[in-house]
C-alpha positions as CSV (number, residue, x, y, z in Angstrom):
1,X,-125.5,61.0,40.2
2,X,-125.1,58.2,37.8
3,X,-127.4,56.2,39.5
4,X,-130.1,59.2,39.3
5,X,-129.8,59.2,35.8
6,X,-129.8,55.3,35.2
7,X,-133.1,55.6,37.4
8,X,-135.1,58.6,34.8
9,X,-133.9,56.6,32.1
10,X,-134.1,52.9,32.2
11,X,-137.7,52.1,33.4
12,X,-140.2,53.8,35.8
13,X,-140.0,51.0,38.4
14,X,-136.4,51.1,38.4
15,X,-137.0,54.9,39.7
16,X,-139.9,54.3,42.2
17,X,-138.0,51.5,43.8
18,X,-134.8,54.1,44.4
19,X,-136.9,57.1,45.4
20,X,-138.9,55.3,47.8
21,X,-135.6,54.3,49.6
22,X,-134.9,57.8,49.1
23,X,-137.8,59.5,50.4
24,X,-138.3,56.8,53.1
25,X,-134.2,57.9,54.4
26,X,-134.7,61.6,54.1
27,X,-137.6,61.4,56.3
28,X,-136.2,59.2,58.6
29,X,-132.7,62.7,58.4
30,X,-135.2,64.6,59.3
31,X,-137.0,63.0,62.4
32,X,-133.4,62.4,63.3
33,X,-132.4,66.0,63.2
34,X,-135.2,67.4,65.2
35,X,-135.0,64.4,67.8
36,X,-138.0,62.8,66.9
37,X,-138.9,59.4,69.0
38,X,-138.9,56.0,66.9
39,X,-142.9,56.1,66.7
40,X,-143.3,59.3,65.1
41,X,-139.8,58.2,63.1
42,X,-140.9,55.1,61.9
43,X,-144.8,56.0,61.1
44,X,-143.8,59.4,59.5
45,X,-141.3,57.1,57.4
46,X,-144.2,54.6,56.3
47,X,-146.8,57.2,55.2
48,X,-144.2,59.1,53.7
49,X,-143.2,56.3,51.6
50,X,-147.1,55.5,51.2
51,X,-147.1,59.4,49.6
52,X,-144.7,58.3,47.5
53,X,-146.1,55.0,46.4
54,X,-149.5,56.6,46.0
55,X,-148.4,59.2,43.6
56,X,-146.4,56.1,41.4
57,X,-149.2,53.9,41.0
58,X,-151.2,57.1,39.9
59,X,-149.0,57.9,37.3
60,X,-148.0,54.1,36.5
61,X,-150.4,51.7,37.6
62,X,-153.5,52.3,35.8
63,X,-152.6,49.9,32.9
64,X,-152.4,47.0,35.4
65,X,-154.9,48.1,38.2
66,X,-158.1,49.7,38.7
67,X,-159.0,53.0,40.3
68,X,-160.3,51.3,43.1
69,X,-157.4,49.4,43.7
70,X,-155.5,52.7,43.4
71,X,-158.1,54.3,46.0
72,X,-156.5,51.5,48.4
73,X,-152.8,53.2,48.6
74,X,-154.5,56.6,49.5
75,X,-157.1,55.4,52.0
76,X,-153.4,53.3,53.5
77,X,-151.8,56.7,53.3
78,X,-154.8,59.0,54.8
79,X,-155.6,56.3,57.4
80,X,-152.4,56.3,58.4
81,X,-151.8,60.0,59.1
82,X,-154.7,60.0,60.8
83,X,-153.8,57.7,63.2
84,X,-150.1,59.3,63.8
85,X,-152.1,62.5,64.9
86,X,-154.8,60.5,67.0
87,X,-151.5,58.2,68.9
88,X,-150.6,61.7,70.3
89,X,-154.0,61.6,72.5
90,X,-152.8,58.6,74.0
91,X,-148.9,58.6,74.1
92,X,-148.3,61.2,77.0
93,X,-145.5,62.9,75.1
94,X,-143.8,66.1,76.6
95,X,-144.2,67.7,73.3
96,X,-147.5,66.8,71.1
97,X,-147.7,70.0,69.3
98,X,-144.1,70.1,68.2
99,X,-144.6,65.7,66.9
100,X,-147.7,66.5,65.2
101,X,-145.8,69.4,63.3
102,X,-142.6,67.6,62.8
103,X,-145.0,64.5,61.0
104,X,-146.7,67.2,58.7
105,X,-143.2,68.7,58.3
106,X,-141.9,65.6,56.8
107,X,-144.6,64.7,54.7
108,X,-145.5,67.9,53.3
109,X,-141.7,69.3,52.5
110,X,-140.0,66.1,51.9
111,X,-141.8,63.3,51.2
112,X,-144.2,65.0,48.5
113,X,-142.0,66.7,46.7
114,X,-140.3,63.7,46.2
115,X,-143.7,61.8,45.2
116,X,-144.1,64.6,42.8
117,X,-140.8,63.8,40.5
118,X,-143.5,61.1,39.1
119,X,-145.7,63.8,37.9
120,X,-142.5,65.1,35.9
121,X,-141.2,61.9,35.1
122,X,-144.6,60.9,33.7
123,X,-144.7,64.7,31.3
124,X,-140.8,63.0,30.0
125,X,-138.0,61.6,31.6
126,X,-135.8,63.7,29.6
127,X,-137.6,67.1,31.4
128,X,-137.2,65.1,35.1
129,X,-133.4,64.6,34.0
130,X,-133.6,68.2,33.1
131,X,-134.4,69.0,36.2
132,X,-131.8,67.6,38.1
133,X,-128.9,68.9,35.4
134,X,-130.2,72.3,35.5
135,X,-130.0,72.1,39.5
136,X,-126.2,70.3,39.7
137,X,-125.2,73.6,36.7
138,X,-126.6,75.8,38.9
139,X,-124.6,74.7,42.1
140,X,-121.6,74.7,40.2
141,X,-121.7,77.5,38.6
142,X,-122.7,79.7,42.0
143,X,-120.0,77.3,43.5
144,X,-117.4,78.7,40.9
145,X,-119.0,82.5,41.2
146,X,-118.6,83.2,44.6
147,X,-115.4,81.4,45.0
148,X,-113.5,84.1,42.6
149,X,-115.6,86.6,43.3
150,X,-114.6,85.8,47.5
151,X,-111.4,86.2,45.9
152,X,-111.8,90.1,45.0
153,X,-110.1,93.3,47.0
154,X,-113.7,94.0,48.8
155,X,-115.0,90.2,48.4
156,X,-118.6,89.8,47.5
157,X,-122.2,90.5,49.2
158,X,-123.6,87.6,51.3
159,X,-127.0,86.5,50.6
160,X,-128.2,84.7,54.4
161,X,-124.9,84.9,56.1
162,X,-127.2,83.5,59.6
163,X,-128.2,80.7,57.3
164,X,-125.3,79.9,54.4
165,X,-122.9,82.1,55.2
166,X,-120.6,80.7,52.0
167,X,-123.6,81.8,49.7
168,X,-123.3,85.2,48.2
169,X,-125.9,87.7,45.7
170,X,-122.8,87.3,43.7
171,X,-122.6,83.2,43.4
172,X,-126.9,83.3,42.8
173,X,-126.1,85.6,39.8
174,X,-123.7,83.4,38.0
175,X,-125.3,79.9,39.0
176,X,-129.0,81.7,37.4
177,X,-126.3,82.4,34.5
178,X,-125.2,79.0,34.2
179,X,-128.9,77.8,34.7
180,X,-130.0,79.4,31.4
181,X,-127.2,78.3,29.5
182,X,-128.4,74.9,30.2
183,X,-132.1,75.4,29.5
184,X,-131.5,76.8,25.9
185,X,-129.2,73.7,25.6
186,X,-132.1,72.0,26.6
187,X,-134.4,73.7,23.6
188,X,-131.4,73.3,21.3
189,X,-131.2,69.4,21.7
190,X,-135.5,68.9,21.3
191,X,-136.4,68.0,25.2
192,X,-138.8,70.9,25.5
193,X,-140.2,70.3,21.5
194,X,-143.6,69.3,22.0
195,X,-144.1,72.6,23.7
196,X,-145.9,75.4,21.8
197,X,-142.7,78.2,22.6
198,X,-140.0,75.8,23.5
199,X,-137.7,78.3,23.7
200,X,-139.2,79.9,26.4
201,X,-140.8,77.0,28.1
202,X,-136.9,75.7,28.5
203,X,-135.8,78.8,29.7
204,X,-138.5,79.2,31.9
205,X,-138.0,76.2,33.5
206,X,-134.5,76.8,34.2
207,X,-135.0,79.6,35.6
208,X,-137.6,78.6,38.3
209,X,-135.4,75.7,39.1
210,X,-132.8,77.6,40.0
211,X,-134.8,80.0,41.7
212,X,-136.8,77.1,43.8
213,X,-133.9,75.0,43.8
214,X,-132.1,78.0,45.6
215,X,-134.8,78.5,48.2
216,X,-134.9,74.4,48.8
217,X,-131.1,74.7,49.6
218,X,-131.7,77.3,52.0
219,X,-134.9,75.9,53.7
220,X,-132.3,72.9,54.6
221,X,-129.4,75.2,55.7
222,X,-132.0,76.9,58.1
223,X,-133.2,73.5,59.5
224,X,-129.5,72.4,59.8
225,X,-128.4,75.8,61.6
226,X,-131.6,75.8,64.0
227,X,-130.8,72.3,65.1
228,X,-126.5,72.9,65.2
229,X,-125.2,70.2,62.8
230,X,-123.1,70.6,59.5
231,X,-124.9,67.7,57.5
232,X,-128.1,66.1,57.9
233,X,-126.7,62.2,57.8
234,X,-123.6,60.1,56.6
235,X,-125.8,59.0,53.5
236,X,-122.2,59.8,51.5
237,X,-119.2,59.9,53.6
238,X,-117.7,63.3,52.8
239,X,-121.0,64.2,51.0
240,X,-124.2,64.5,53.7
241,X,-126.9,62.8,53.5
242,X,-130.2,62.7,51.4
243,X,-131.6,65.6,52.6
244,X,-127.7,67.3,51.5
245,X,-127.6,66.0,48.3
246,X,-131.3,66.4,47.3
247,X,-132.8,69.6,49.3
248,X,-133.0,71.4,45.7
249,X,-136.0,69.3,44.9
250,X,-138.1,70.5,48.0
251,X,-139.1,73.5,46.7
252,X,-137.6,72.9,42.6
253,X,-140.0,69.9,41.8
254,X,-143.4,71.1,43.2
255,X,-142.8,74.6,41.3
256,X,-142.0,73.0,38.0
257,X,-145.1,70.2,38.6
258,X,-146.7,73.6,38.8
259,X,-145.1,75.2,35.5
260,X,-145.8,72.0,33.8
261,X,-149.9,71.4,34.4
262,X,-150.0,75.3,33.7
263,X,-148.4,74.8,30.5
């Protein structure tokens, strides 16, 4: 956590260098989870982090290099995922289909969500950092929710009990609570000021993090029940991996990089 936060708020390249390690490892969690072989592993890993480079130098690279020299990385990233696709012609896998959709997979609902924290951290690093705090106060407070609600005569109402079966309506309630508290903090302390309605830009945004964050922490929980494990790696002994400790964002970061070019 206090390394995320270093990362928004000490220089742009300190962040790009420890969310391309990150996006790079929680592509290789995923290839590892659905059984993946080490050439769809390791390409879907390089083009991923290619995604992730490409949207960085985008955002940060246009004082020191020229569009053309930016057009290099996406050509790299695009040339790349062609040829992952094309290999399967050749590679006589049993399963083709299910590497070409496990390579999209990856790149689509990990690796550019991940690229797309630039886009946010390029609007303010104080909105990126928002971001995450609004997601870790809306964990906790559904964590602390459903807990003492559990703890009532009749219990509470479970949201996907095939999916999360710990989640309840009851625990989404009071984390969406706790989720606005900390977007009008947000307002109250000038992050969302060069808004037109701050206000309500800050509480909208906390409100579709939680919502998307929600959704991104499911979307992992369904991958992790289909394929029968508890965590997706040993990233953090006693924690998960990256995909455990950042599946929020998957859904969270390209809904708010939505909010924010709307706005």
């Amino acid at each position: 956590m206090a390394l995320v936060v270093a990362s928004i708020l000490v220089h742009p390249i300190f962040f790009g260098v420890l969310f391309l390690a990150l996006t790079m490892w929680a592509v290789h969690e995923y290839h590892t989870l659905v059984k993946s072989d080490k050439f769809v592993t390791i390409g879907s890993m390089i083009a991923g982090g290619l995604t992730f480079v490409t949207l960085w130098l985008l955002v940060n690279g246009d004082s020191w290099l020229s569009i053309s020299d930016l057009a290099y990385t996406q050509v790299a990233g695009l040339l790349l995922l062609m040829a992952l696709l094309i290999a399967e012609l050749f590679r006589k896998a049993e399963d083709p289909i299910r590497n070409w959709g496990n390579i999209l997979t990856s790149l689509a609902m990990i690796a550019l969500p991940f690229a797309l924290m630039n886009i946010v951290l390029d609007k303010s690093p104080y909105i990126l950092l928002a971001l995450f705090i609004t997601i870790w106060v809306n964990d906790s407070g559904a964590y602390c929710v459903g807990c003492s609600t559990a703890k009532l005569p009749k219990g509470n109402h479970k949201m996907f009990p095939r999916i999360s079966p710990a989640k309840s309506w009851e625990g989404l309630i009071g984390g969406f609570v706790f989720a606005l508290l900390a977007g009008y903090i947000f307002y109250r302390v000038g992050w969302f000021a060069d808004y037109s309605h701050p206000c309500i830009t800050a509480l909208a945004f906390a409100l579709v993090v939680a919502v998307f964050g929600t959704l991104g922490d499911l979307m992992e929980s369904l991958i992790k029940r289909t394929v029968g494990v508890k965590d997706s790696g040993r990233f953090m002994p006693g924690h998960g991996g990256v995909l455990d400790r950042f599946d929020s964002i998957l859904l969270a970061t390209p809904a708010i990089t939505i909010l924010l070019l709307l706005l």
